[in-house]
C-alpha positions in Angstrom: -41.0 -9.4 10.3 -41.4 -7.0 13.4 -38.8 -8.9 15.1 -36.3 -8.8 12.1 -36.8 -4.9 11.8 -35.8 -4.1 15.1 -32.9 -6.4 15.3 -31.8 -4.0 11.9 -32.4 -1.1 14.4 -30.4 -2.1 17.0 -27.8 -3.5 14.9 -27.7 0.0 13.0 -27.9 2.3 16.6 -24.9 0.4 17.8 -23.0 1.0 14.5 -23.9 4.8 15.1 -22.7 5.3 18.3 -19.5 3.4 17.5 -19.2 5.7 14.4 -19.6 8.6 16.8 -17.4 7.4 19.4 -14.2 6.8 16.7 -15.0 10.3 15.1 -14.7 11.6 18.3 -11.3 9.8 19.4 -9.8 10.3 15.8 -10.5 14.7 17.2 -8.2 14.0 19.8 -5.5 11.3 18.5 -5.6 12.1 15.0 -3.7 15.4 15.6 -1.1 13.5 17.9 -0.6 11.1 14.8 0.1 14.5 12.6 2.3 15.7 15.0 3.9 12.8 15.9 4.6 11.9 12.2 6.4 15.6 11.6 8.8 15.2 14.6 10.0 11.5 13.4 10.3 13.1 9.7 11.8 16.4 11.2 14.4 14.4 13.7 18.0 14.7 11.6 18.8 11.1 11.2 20.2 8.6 9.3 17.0 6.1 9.4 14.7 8.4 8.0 16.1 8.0 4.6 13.9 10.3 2.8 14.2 13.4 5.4 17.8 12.9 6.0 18.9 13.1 2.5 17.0 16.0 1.8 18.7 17.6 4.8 22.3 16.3 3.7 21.7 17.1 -0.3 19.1 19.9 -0.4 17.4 18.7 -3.7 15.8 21.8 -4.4 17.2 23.8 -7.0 18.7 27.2 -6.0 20.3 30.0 -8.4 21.9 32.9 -7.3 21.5 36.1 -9.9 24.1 38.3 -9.7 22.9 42.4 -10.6 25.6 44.6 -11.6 25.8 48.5 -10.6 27.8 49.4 -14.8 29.1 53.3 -13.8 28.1 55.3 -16.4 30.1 58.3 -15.5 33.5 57.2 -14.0 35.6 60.4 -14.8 32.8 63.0 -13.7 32.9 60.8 -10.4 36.0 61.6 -10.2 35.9 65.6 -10.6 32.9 65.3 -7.8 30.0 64.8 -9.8 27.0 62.3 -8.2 28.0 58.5 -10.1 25.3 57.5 -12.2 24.5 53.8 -12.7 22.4 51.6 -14.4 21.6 47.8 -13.7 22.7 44.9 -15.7 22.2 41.8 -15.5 20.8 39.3 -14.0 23.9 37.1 -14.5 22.5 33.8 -13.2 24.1 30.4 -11.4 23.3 27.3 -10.3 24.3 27.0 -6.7 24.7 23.2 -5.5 24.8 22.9 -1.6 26.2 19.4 -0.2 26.8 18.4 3.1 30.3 16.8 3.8 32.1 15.6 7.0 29.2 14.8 9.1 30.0 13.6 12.3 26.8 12.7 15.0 27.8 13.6 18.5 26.4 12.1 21.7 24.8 15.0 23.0 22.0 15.6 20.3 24.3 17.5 17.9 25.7 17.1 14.4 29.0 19.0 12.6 29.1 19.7 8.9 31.0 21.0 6.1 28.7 23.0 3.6 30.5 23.2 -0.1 29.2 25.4 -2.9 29.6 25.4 -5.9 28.2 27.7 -8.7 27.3 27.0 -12.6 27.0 29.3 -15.1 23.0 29.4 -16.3 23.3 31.2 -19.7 19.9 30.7 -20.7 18.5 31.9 -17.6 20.5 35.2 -17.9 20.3 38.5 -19.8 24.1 37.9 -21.2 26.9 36.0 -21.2 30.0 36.2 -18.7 32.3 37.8 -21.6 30.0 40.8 -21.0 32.3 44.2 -20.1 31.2 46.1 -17.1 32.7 49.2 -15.4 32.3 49.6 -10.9 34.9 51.0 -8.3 37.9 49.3 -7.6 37.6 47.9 -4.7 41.9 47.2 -4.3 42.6 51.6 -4.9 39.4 52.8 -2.9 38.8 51.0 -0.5 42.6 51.0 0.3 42.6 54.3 0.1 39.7 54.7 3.1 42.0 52.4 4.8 44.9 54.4 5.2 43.6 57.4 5.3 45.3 57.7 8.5 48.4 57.0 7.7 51.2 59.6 7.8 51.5 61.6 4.6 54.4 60.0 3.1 53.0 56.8 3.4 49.9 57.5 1.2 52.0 59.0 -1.5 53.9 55.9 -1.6 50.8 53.8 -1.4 49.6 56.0 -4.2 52.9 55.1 -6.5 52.2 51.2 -5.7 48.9 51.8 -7.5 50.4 53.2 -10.5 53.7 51.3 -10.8 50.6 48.3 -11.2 48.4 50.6 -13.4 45.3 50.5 -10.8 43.1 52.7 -11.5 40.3 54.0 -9.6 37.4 52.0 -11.6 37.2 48.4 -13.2 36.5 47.8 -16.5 36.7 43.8 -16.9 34.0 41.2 -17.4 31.6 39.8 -15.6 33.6 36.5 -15.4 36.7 38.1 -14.3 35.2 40.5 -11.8 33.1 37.4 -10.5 35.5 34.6 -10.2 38.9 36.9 -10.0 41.7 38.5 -12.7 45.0 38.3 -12.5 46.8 41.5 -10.7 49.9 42.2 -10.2 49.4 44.1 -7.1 47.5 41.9 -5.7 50.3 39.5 -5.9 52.8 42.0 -4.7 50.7 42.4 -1.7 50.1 38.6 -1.0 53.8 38.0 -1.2 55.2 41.0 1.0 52.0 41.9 3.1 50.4 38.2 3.3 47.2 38.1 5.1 46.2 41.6 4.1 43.7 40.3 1.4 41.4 37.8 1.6 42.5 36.1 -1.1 46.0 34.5 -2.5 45.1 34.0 -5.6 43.0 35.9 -8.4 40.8 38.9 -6.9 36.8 38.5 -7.5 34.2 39.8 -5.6 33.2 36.2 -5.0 36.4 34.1 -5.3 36.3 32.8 -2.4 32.6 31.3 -2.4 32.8 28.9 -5.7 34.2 25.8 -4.8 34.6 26.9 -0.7 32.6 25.8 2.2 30.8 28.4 5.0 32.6 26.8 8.0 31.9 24.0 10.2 28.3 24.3 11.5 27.4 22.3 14.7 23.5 22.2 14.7 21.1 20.1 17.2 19.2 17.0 15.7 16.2 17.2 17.5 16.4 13.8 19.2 16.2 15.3 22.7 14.6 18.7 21.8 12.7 18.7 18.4 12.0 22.5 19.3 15.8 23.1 18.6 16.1 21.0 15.9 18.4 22.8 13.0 19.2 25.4 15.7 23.4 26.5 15.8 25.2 25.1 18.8 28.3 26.0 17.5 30.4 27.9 14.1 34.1 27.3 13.9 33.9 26.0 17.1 32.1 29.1 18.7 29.4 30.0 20.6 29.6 33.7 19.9 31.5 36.1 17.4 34.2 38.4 18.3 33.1 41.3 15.5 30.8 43.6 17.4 30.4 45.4 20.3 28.0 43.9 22.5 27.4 40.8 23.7 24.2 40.6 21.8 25.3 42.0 18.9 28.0 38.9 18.8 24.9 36.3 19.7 25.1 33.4 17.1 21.2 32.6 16.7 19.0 31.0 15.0 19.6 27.5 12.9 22.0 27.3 9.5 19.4 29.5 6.9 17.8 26.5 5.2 15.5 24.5 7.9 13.7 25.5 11.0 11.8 24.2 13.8 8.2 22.3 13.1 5.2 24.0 14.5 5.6 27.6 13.8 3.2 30.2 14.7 2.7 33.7 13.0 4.2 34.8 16.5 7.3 33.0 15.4 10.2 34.4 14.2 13.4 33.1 11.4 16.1 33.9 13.6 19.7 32.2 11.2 23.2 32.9 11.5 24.9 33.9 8.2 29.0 33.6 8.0 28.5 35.7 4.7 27.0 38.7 6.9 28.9 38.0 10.0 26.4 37.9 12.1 23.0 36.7 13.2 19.7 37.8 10.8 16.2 37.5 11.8 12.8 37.7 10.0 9.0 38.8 11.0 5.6 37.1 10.1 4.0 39.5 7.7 1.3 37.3 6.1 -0.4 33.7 5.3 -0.2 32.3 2.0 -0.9 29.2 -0.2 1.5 28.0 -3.1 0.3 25.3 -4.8 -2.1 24.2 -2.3 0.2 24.2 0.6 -0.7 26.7 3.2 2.2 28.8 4.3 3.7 31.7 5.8 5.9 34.8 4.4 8.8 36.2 6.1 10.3 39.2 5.7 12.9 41.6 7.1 11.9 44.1 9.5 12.4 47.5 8.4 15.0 47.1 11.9 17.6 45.0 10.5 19.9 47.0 8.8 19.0 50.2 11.2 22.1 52.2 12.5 22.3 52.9 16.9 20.2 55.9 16.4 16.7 55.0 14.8 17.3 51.1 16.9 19.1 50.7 20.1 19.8 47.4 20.1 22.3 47.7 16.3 24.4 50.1 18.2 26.9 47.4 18.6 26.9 47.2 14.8 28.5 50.1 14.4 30.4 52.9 14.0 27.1 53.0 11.5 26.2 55.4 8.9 22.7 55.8 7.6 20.1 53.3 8.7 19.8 50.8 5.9 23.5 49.8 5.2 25.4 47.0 8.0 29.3 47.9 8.2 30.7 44.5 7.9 34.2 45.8 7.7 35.1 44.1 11.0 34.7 41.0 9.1 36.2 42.4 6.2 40.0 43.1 6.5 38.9 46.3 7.8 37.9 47.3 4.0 34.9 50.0 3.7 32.3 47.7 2.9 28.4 47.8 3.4 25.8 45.4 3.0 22.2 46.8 2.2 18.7 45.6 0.9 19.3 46.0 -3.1 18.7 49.5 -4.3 18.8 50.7 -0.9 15.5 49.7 -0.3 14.4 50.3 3.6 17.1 52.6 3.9 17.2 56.1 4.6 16.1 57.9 1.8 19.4 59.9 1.6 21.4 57.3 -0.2 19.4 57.7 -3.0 20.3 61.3 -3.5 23.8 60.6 -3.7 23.5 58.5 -7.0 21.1 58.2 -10.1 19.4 55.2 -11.6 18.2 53.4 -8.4 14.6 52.8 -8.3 13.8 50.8 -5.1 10.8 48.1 -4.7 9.4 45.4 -2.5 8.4 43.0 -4.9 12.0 43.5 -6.6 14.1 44.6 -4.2 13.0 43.2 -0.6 13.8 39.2 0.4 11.5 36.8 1.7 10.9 32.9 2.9 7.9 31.0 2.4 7.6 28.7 5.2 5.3 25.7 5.6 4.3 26.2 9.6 3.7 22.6 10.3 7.2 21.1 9.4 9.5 24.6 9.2 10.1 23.6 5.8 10.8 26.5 2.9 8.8 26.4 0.1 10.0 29.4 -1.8 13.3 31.3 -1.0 14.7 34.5 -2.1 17.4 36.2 0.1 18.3 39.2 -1.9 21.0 41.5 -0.6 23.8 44.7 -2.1 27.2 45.0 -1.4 28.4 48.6 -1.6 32.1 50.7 -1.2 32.6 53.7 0.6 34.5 56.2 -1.1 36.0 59.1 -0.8 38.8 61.9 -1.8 41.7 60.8 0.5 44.8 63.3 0.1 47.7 62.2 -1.6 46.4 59.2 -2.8 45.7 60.7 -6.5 43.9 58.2 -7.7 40.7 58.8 -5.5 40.9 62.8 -7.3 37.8 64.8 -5.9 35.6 62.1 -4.9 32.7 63.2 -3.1 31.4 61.2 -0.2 29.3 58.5 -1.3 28.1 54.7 -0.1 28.4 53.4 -3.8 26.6 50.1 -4.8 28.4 48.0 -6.7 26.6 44.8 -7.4 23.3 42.5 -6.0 22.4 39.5 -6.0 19.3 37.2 -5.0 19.5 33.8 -3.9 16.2 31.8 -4.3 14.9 28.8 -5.0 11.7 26.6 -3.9 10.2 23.3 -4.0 9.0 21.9 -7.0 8.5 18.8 -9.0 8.3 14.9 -7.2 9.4 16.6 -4.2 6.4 19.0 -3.7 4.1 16.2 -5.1 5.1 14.1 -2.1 5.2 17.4 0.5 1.4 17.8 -0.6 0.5 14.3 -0.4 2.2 14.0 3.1 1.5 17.1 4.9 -1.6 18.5 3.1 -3.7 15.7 1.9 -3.3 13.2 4.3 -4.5 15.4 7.5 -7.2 16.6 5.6 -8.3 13.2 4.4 -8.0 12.4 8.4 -9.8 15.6 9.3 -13.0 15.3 7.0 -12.8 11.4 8.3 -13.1 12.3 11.4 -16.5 14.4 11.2 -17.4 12.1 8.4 -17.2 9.5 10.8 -18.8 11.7 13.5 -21.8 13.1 11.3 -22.5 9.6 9.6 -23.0 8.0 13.2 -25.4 10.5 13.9 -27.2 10.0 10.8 -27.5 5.9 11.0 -28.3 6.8 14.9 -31.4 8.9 13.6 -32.4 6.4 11.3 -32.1 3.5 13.8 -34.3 5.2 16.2 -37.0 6.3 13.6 -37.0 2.4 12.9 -37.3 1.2 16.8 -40.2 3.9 16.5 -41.9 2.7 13.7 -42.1 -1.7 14.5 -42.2 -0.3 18.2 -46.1 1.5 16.9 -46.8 -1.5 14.5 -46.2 -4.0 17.1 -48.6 -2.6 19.3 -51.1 -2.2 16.5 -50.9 -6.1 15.5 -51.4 -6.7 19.4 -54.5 -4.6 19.8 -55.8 -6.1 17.1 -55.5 -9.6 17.7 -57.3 -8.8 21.2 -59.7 -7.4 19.5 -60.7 -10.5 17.7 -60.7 -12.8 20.5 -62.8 -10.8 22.5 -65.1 -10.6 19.9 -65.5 -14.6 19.3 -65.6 -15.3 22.5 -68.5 -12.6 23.0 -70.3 -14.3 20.3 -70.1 -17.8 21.6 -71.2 -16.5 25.2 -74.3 -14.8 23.6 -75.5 -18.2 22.0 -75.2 -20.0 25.5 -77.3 -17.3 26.8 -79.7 -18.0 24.6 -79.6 -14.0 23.0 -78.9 -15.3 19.1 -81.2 -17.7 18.1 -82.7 -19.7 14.6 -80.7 -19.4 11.8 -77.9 -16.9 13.1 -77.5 -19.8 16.2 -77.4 -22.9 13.7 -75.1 -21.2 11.7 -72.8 -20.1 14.7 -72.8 -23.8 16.0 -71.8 -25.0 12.3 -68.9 -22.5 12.5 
């Protein structure tokens, strides 16, 4: 019985230390595994199904809500009184992103087409697109900034154009028309004797040119030499660098394409993505961790730097000429028109702005972007890029129309596009990313701890038939000695009569 026990116990001590020996591997290779799993299911390619067509579709949702800036005051502008303006809105869309064109090139690289389209969401929105709304108009004031420098005569002519075509200074249309684009019959006077001058040839919208259009041939880096690179731009349009600023870094095209980045993110890591809608490269800051349904991530926002003018940061002097910090002159990129692009509600801006118009109330929760990141993969899990497009405007002489407008950066409309994972696909993220290393992570201290535990109990065992053996030996020498004392005694003659008889007998 002794013998079977402390076969048990050595069976059970070299269970233990095996135990404790694969806890302690699966420390050390388990992570590889992790890691090693992300890059193959980061890598852009064709064999990973799943990953790929995530990458070439974009599943996920998004919606873009459009804010408009309704003037409430449009004739007192006009005498020099501060605008006044109250939001409507939101006026949502579904945006659908696909990939088209995709070529694979031999160097590690892959070019795209991205086309979007946009779908009206009335039940997400506060009103319908038939819904009247009054801003600037962008075709008399901002051309009137324009030529401003132009002689005299010229202005006054320019000023006729406007009312031979009934422009007027403000819009009144609805949010349809002033979306998707109205019919103007300046705007085709100008396409068919100054072609080229307007961005568009057909109806003028503020965003005619996005539904249905495409954001340029990206070149981006697979990851199959690099997967640090992976989503990163190699190329826009065929170049390496833009042509609108004035400094070489200003012109950098950084960063990946807006939607992916690089696996294994720190919270020194920054979102560095090139935006054709901007012009120009954009970059976000760690500012805390945070969990969303169970899947650890981290936020990114925008440094209070990005839309900074030369004078409060250095390196956005090639940005300019700038006005206040807060608002990006994108008029280089623009047909030269007098357009800014700012945080909505000028949040992060200098505080002047909002002294030059009422009805703008400024918050972070409402007002500033963010992107939720999942470190491990550089995957977003929530999205919302929220930004304000805003005229300059001004009294320019001879051109009636702008009357005694005072100086003023006046927003027109902004808009938020967001979206995040949900559904199947964040059922699968979680299993894959989140439960899975943690199931590894607790098996591998399980394993660790458990081993200990049968290695305990295995010695205690060896302990305990290691005493009892020696017992049952002591005592069986014991007894020996003892007969053999007895029978010695009787030949000796030292136990006699009845005791000896009775020994013999025995």
């Amino acid at each position: 019985m002794a013998i079977n026990k402390a076969s048990v116990a050595v069976v059970f001590m070299v269970s233990g230390v095996l135990m404790v020996f694969f806890g302690t591997v699966l420390t050390f290779v388990g992570p590889i595994i992790i890691d090693d799993q992300v890059v193959k299911n980061t890598v852009i390619d064709p064999k990973n199904e799943v990953s790929y067509r995530m990458w070439k579709d974009v599943p996920v949702p998004f919606y873009m809500s459009v804010y408009f800036f309704n003037v409430l005051n449009p004739q007192e502008i006009l005498k020099g009184e501060k605008p006044m303006v109250e939001q409507r809105g939101p006026f949502v869309y579904r945006k659908q992103i696909q990939k088209e064109n995709i070529t694979f090139h031999s160097n590690g690289t892959v070019s795209y087409l991205e086309f979007r389209r946009f779908f009206f969401e009335p039940d997400m929105s506060s009103g319908n697109e038939s819904e009247v709304v009054t801003i600037p108009n962008m075709l008399v004031l901002g051309a009137a900034i324009m030529m401003e420098n132009l002689p005299f005569a010229v202005r006054l002519m320019i000023s006729a154009t406007f009312k031979t075509f009934k422009e007027g200074p403000f819009l009144t249309k609805t949010v349809g028309e002033l979306m998707w684009g109205y019919d103007s019959g300046l705007v085709d006077f100008l396409n068919k004797y100054l072609p080229g001058m307007l961005p568009s040839t057909g109806k003028f919208g503020l965003f005619a040119d996005f539904n249905n259009s495409n954001t340029g041939l990206f070149t981006i880096h697979t990851g199959q030499d690099d997967i640090r690179k992976v989503h990163m731009v190699d190329s826009w349009n065929g170049l390496t660098k833009l042509s609108n600023w004035n400094s070489p870094q200003c012109n950098m095209i950084n960063g990946t394409a807006g939607q992916m980045w690089p696996p294994f993110m720190s919270r020194e890591s920054t979102l560095p993505f090139y935006s054709p809608d901007a012009c120009r490269s954009l970059e976000l800051v760690y500012q805390r961790d945070g969990v969303m349904e169970g899947i650890p991530l981290y936020r990114y926002v925008a440094p209070k730097t990005m839309f900074a003018n030369g004078s409060d940061y250095a390196p956005n002097e090639g940005f300019c000429p700038c006005r206040q910090s807060g608002l990006l002159n994108v008029s280089s990129c623009r047909h030269n028109s007098p357009v800014f692009i700012s945080h909505p509600h000028f949040f992060n801006a200098d505080p002047v702005l909002l002294d030059f118009v009422h009805g703008l109330k400024p918050t972070e929760d409402e007002h500033g972007l963010f992107i939720d990141i999942h470190p491990l993969t550089g995957v977003p899990l929530n999205v919302s890029i929220r930004l304000q497009l805003n005229l300059y405007m001004k009294r320019v002489s001879a051109i009636t129309e702008t009357g005694k407008i005072s100086e003023v950066v006046m927003p027109m409309i902004w808009f938020e596009e967001s979206g995040y994972i949900d559904g199947p696909i964040l059922s699968t993220f979680y299993t894959n990313l989140v439960v899975l290393p943690a199931v590894m992570e607790y098996m591998q201290y399980g394993f660790i701890v458990l081993g200990v535990v049968i290695i305990l109990i295995a010695a205690l065992v060896h302990h305990r038939v290691k005493r009892l053996c020696s017992k049952v030996t002591l005592s069986s020498t014991g007894e020996d000695n003892l007969a053999v004392s007895d029978e010695e005694r009787v030949n000796k003659g030292e136990i006699k009569g009845e005791i000896k008889g009775e020994i013999y007998r025995k």
